[in-house]
C-alpha positions as CSV (number, residue, x, y, z in Angstrom):
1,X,0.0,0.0,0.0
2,X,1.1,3.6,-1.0
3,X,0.9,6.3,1.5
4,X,-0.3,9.4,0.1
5,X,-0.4,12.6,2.1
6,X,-1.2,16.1,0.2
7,X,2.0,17.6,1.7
8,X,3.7,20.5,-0.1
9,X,7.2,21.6,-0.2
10,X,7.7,25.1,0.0
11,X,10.8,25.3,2.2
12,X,12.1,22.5,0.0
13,X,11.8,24.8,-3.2
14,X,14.3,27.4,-1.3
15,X,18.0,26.9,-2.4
16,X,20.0,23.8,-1.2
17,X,21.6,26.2,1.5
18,X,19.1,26.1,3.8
19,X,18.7,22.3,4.2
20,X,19.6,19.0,3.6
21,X,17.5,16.7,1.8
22,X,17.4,13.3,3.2
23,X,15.1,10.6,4.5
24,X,14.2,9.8,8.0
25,X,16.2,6.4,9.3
26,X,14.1,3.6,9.7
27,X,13.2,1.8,13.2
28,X,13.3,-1.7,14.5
29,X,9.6,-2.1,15.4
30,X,7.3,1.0,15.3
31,X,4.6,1.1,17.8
32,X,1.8,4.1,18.7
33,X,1.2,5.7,21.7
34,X,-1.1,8.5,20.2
35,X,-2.8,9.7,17.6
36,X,-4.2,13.2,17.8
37,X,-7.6,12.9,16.2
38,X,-8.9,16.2,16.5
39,X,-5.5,17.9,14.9
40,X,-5.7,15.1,12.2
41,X,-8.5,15.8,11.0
42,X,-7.8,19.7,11.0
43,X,-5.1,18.7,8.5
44,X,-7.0,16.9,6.1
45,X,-6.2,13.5,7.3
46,X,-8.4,10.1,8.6
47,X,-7.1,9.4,11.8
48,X,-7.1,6.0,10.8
49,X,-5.0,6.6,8.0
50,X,-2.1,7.7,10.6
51,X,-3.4,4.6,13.0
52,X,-3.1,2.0,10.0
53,X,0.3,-0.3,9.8
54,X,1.6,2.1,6.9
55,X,0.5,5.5,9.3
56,X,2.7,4.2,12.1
57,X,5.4,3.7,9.8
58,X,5.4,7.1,8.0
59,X,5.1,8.3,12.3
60,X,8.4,6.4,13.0
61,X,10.2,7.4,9.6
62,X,10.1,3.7,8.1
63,X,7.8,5.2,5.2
64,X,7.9,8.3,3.2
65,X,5.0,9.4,1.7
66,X,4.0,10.3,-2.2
67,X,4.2,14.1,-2.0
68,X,6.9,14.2,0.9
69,X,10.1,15.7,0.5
70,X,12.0,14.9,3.9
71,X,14.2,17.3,4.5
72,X,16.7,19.3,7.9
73,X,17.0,22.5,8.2
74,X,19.7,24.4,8.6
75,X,20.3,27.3,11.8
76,X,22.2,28.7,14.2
77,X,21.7,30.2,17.4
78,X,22.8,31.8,20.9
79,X,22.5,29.2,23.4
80,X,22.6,30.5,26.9
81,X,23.8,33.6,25.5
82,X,27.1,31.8,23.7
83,X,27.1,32.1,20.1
84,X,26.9,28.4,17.6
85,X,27.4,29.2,14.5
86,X,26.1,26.0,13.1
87,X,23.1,23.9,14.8
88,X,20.3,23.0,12.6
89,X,18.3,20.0,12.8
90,X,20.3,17.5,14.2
91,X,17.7,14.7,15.2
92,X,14.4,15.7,13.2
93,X,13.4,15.8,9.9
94,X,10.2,18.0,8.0
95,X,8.3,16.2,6.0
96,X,6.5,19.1,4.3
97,X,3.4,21.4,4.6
98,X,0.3,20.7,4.7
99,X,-3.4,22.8,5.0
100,X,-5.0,23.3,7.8
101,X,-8.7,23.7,7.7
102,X,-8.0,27.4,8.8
103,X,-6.1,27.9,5.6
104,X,-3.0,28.2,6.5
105,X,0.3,25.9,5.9
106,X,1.4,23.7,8.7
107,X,5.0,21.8,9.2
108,X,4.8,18.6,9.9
109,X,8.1,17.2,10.9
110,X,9.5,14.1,12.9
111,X,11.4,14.2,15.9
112,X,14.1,11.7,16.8
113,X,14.2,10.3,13.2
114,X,17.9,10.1,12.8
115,X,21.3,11.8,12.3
116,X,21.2,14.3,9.6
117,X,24.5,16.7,8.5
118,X,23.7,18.9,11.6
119,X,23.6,16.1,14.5
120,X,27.5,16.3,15.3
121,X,28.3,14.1,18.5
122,X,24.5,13.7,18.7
123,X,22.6,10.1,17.4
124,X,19.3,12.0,16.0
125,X,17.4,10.0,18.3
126,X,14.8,10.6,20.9
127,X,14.0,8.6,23.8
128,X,10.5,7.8,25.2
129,X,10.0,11.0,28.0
130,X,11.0,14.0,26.4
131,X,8.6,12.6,23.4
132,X,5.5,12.3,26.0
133,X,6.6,15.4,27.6
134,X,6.6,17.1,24.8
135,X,3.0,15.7,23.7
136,X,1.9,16.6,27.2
137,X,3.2,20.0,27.2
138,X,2.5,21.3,23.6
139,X,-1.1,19.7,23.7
140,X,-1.8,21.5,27.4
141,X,-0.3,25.1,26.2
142,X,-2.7,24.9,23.0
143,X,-6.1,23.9,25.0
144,X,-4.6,26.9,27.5
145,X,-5.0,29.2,24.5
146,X,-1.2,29.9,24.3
147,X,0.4,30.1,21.0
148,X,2.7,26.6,20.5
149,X,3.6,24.2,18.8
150,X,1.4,20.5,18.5
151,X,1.3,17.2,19.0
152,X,0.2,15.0,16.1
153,X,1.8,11.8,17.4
154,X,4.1,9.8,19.5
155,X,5.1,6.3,19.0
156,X,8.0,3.9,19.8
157,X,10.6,2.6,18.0
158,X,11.3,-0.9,19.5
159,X,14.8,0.3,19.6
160,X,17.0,1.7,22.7
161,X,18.5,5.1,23.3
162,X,21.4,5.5,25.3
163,X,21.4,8.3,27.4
164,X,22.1,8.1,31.1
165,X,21.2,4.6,30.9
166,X,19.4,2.6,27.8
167,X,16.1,4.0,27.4
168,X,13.0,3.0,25.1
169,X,13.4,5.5,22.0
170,X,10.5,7.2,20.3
171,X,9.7,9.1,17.8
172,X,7.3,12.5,17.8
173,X,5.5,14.1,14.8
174,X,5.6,17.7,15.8
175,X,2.9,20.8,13.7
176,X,4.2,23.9,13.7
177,X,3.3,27.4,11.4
178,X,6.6,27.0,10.9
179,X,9.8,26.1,11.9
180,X,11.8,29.1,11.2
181,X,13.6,30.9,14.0
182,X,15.7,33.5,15.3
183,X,18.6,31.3,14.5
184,X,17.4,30.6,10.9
185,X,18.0,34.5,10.2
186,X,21.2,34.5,12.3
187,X,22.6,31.6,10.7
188,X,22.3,33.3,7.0
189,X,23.5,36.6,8.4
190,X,26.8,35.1,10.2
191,X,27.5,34.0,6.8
192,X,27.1,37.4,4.8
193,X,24.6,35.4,2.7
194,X,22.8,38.5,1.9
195,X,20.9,36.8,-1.1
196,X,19.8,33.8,0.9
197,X,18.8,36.3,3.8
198,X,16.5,38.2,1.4
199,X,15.1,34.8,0.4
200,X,14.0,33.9,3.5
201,X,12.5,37.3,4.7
202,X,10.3,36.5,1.7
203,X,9.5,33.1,2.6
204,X,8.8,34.5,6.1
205,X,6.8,37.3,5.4
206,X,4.8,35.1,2.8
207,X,4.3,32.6,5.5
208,X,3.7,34.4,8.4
209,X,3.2,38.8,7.6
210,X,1.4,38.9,4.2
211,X,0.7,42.1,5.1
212,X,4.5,43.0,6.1
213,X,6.6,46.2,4.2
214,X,10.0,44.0,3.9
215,X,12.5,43.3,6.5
216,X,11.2,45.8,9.2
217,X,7.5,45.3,9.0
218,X,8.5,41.3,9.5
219,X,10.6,42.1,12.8
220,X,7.5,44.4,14.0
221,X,5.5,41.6,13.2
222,X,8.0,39.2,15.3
223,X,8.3,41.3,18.1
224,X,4.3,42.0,18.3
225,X,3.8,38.1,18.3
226,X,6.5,37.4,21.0
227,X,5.3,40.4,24.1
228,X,2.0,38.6,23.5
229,X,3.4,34.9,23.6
230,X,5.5,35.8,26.5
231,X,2.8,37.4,28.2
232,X,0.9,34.3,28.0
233,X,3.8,32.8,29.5
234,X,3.7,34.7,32.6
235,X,-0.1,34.4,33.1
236,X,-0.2,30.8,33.0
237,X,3.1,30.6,35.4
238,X,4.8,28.8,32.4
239,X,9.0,28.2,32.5
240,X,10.8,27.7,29.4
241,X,13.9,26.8,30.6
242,X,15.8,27.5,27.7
243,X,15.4,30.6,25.8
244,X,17.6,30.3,23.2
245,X,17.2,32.2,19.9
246,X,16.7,28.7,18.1
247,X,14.0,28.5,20.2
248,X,12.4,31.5,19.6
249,X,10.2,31.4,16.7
250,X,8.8,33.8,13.9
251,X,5.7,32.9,14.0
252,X,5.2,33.7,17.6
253,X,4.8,29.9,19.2
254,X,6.1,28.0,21.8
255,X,8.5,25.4,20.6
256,X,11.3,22.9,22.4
257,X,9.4,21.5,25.7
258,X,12.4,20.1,27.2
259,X,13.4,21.6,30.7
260,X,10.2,23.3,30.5
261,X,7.4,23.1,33.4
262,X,4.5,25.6,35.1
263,X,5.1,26.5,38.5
264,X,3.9,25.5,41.7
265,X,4.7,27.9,44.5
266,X,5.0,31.4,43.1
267,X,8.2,32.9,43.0
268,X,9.3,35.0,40.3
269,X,13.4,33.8,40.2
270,X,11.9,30.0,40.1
271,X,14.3,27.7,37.8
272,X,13.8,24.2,37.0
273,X,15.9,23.6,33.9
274,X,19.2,21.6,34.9
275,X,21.2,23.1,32.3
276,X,20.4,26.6,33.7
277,X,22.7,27.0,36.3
278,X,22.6,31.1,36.6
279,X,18.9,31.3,36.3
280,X,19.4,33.3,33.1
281,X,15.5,31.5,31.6
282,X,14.2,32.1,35.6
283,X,10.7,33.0,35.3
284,X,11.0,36.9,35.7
285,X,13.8,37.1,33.7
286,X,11.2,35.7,30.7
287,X,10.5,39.3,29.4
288,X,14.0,40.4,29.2
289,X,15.3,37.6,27.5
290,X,12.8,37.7,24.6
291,X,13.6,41.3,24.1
292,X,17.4,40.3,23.9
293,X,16.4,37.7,21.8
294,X,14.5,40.4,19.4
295,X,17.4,42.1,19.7
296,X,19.5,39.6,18.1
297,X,17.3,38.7,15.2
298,X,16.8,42.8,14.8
299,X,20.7,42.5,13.9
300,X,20.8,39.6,11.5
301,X,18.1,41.5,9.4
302,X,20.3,45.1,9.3
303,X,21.6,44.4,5.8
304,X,17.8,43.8,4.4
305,X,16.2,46.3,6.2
306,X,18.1,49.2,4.3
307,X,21.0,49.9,2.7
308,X,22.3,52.7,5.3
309,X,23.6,51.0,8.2
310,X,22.7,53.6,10.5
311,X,18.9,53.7,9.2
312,X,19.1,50.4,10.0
313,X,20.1,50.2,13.1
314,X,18.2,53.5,14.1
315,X,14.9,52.1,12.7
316,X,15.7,48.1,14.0
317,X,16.6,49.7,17.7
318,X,13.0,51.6,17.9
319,X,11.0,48.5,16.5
320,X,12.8,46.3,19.3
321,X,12.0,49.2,22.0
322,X,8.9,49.6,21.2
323,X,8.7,45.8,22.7
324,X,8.2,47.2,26.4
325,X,5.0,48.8,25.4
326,X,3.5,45.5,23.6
327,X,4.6,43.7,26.8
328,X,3.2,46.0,29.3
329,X,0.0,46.3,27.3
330,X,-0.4,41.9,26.8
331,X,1.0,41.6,30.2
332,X,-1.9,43.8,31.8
333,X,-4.5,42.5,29.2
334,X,-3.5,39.3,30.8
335,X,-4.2,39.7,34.3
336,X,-6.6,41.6,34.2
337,X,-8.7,38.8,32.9
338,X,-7.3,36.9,35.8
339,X,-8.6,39.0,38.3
340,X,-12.5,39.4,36.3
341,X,-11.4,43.0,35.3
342,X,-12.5,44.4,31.9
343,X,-12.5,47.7,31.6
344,X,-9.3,49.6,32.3
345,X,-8.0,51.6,35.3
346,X,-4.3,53.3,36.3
347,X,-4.2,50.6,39.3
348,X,-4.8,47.8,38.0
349,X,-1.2,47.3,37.8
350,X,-1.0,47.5,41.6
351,X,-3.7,45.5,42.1
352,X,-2.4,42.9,39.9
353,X,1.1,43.3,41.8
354,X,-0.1,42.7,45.0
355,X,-1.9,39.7,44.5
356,X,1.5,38.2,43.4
357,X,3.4,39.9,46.4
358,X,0.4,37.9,48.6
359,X,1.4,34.7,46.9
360,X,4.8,35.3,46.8
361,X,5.4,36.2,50.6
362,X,3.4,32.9,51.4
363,X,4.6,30.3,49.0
364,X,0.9,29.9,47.7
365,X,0.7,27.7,44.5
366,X,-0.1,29.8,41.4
367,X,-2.5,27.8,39.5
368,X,-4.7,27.6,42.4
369,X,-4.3,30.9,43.8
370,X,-6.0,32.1,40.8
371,X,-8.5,29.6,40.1
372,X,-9.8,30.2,43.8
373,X,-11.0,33.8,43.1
374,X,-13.7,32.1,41.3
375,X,-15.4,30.9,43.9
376,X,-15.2,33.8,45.6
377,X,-13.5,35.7,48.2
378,X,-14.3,33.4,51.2
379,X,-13.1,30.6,49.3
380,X,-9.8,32.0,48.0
381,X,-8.9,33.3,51.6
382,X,-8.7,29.7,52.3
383,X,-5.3,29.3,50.5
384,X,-3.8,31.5,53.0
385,X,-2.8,30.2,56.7
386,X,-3.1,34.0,58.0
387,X,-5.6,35.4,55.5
388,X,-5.2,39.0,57.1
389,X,-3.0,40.4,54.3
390,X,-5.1,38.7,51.7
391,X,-8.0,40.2,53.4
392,X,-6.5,44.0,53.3
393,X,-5.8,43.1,49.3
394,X,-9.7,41.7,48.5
395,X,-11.3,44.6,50.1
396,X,-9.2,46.7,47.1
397,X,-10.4,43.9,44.9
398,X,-14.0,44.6,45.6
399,X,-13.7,48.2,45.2
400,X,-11.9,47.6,42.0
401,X,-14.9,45.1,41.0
402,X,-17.8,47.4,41.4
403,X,-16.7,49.8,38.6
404,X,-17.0,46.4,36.3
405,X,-20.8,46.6,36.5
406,X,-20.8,42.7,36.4
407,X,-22.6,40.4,38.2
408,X,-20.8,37.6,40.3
409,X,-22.2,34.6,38.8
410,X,-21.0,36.7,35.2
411,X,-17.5,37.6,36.9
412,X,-17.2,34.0,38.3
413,X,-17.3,32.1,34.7
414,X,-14.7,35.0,33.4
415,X,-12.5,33.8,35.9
416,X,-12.6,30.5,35.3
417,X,-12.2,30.9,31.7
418,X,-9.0,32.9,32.5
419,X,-8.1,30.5,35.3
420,X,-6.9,27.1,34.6
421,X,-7.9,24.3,37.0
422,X,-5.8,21.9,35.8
423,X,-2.3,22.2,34.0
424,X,0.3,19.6,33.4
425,X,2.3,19.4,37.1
426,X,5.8,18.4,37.1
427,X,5.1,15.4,39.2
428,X,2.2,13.8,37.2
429,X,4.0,14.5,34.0
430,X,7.0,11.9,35.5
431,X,4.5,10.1,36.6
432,X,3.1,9.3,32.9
433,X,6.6,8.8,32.5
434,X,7.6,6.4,34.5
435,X,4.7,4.4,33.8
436,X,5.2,4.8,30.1
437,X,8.7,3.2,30.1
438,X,7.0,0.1,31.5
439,X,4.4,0.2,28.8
440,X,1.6,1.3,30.9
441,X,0.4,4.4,29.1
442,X,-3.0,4.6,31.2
443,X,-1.6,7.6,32.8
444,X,-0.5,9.6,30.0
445,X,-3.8,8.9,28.2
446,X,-5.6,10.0,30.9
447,X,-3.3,13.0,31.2
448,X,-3.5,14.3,27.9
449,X,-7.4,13.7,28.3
450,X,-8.0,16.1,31.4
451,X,-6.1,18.9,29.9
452,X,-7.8,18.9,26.8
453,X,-10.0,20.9,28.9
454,X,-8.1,22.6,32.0
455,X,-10.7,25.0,32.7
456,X,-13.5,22.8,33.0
457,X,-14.3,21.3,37.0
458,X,-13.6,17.7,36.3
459,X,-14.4,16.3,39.8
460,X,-13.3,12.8,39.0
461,X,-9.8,14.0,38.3
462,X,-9.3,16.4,41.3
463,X,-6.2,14.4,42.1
464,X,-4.6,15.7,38.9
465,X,-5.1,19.4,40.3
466,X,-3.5,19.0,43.9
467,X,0.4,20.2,43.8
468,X,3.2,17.5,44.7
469,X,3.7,16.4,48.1
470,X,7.4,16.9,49.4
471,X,8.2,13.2,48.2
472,X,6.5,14.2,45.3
473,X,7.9,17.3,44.1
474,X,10.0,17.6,41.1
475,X,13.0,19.8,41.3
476,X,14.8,19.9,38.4
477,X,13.7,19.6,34.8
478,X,15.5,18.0,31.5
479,X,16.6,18.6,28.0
480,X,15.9,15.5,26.3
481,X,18.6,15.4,23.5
């Protein structure tokens, strides 16, 4: 049987520099975990089609499909602030584009399908957690409304991994607007490849800013996508862990879930990653970084947004300043839904503060700090042992909520459309985990399942929604490559 996908190939059209064309390595003994239905369907494709014998085997990179042209592509990148001129995909291959049913082009692209020119030391493999922490993750920050990348499939490849020990490997089928980056531009740019740097602001702006004037309207565009993203980030307590610039995407998603996780306790200098040592991704520090970040792909694009080099880097600097102002406006936007404000008033940035400082001096857990406002005051004092200071703070709350001309039952569904109940806790992610490597994927089902809907009460799963216990509590997250 032929395996026939309506995938297109516009990155593949762009010059050989910006890839290599090759074929994904084929596995032992595919095997799925998942399918996402829903997404599947979005992209013009039966679910069973991608559940069928040949489906698995196009998921784990044993069959390439009519239409496919496999290809990695090539970037660079700051990492932690160093600078690598060459990175690129080194374990993942992109299979092509295909439509979504919202008209636009999607990537699809495998990850952990084998060594390609860019792996160097690396095997181009994946092992089985990072690929169900990354379904976990990607599929939880989309049902959170937060821009990301998606899940389309996970499956094993009957085949081991060695990383600290030998591990199951696994391969995952990531969707994506794209997978261009701040390190795509940077890599071109490093080069002096002002030709192939043109190219891709084309391909980028056709992609991604139809309506874009050249070089600087894309980097507006950019920097307008990522105060929002980042923004979203803060709201939902969400850590990247590692913010480097090929991690930072064009199109204004969340990509790479590896030392990733959502907080627990609030406290803005939080760090799980293990690779950050300095706290340089720690959650507060999110906003800064992106606008270094911005700053970085602002200098790639000099020689395409003019000619002059000092109109370019006059007009680059203001579009990159004029990030504070985005941020400040999303970050508000933001939290005022969290706190059932929608109109706008000068202290609302106070207020917003000092619900933080409340949770901050007391350790409180984030998630649930916010989702008990809507239940009301008397129920949301309960998260505090002395609930004098959060008593001081509500009576400013009130105030604040009687110029909203809302009712409560009104204000109590905004909340808990702005307030998560469930998101995906460090511990119950390593729970699905451990369970997964010995082949029980009950919990990861079940999992993936809840969140699909993390504002919803689900009173059967209020287990899911408790933080860790001590014994429980995960300390330090991992990049998976």
């Amino acid at each position: 049987m032929t395996l026939a996908i309506p995938f297109s190939a516009h990155y593949a059209a762009l010059p050989d520099r910006f890839h290599a064309k090759l074929d994904p390595t084929p596995v032992a003994e595919p095997r799925l975990i998942r399918v996402n239905q829903r997404l599947a369907r979005e992209l013009g494709i039966d679910p069973t089609t991608l559940e069928s014998p040949d489906g698995v085997a196009m998921l784990a990179g044993n069959l390439v499909p009519e239409g496919a042209t496999p290809l990695a592509q090539a970037y660079a990148g700051h990492q932690f602030g160093g600078w690598n001129p060459q990175l690129g995909d080194g374990r993942a291959i992109l299979l092509g584009e295909l439509c979504h049913t919202d008209g636009r082009l999607r990537d699809v692209q495998l990850k952990g399908s084998g060594r390609t020119p860019f792996s160097r030391m690396g095997d181009g493999r994946a092992w089985l957690g990072p690929v169900m922490r990354e379904y976990i993750l990607s599929e939880a920050m989309h049902a959170l409304g937060v821009p990301t990348t998606r899940a389309l499939a996970a499956v094993t490849t009957g085949e081991k991994v060695l990383r600290e020990a030998p591990f199951p490997g696994a391969v995952f089928t990531r969707v994506a607007a794209s997978h261009l980056r701040v390190g795509t531009f940077q890599y071109f740019a490093a080069r002096n490849d002002i030709d192939a740097l043109a190219a891709l602001v084309q391909f980028a702006i056709a992609r991604h800013d139809p309506e874009a004037d050249g070089a600087l309207g894309l980097l507006k565009g950019v920097i307008a996508r990522q105060a929002d993203l980042i923004a979203r980030w803060m709201g939902m307590g969400f850590i990247h862990g590692v913010m480097n610039t090929d991690n930072m995407t064009i199109s204004g998603e969340t990509i790479d879930y590896g030392p990733c996780a959502f907080m627990e306790a609030y406290d803005p200098n939080t760090v799980y990653s293990s690779i950050d040592q300095y706290g340089r991704y720690a959650y507060a520090n999110q906003p800064e970084i992106a606008v270094w970040n911005l700053a970085q792909l602002a200098t790639a694009l000099l020689p395409v947004i003019d000619p002059d080099q000092d109109t370019a880097i006059e007009v680059a600097t203001e579009a990159v300043q004029g990030f504070a102002e985005l941020y400040e406006a999303a970050w508000l936007r933001t939290f005022r839904a969290k706190l059932g404000l929608t109109s706008e008033e000068k202290g609302d940035g106070t207020l917003i503060m000092g619900y933080l400082k409340l949770m901050a001096d007391a350790g409180t857990d984030y998630t649930l700090a916010f989702r008990a406002l809507g239940e009301g005051p008397d129920v949301a004092r309960q998260m505090w042992a002395d609930p004098a200071p959060f008593d001081a703070w509500a009576s400013d709350w009130a105030t604040r909520l009687k110029t909203e001309g809302t009712t409560p039952t009104d204000r109590s569904s905004a909340l808990k459309a702005a307030n998560p109940a469930f998101i995906p806790r460090n511990h119950r992610v390593e729970e699905a985990i451990q369970h997964g490597l010995s082949g029980d994927y009950a919990p990861f089902h079940r999992l993936v399942s809840v969140l699909e809907r993390p504002f919803e009460d689900q009173p059967d799963h209020e287990d899911l929604m408790a933080p860790a216990q001590a014994h429980e509590a995960v300390r330090q997250t991992f990049c998976g490559t």
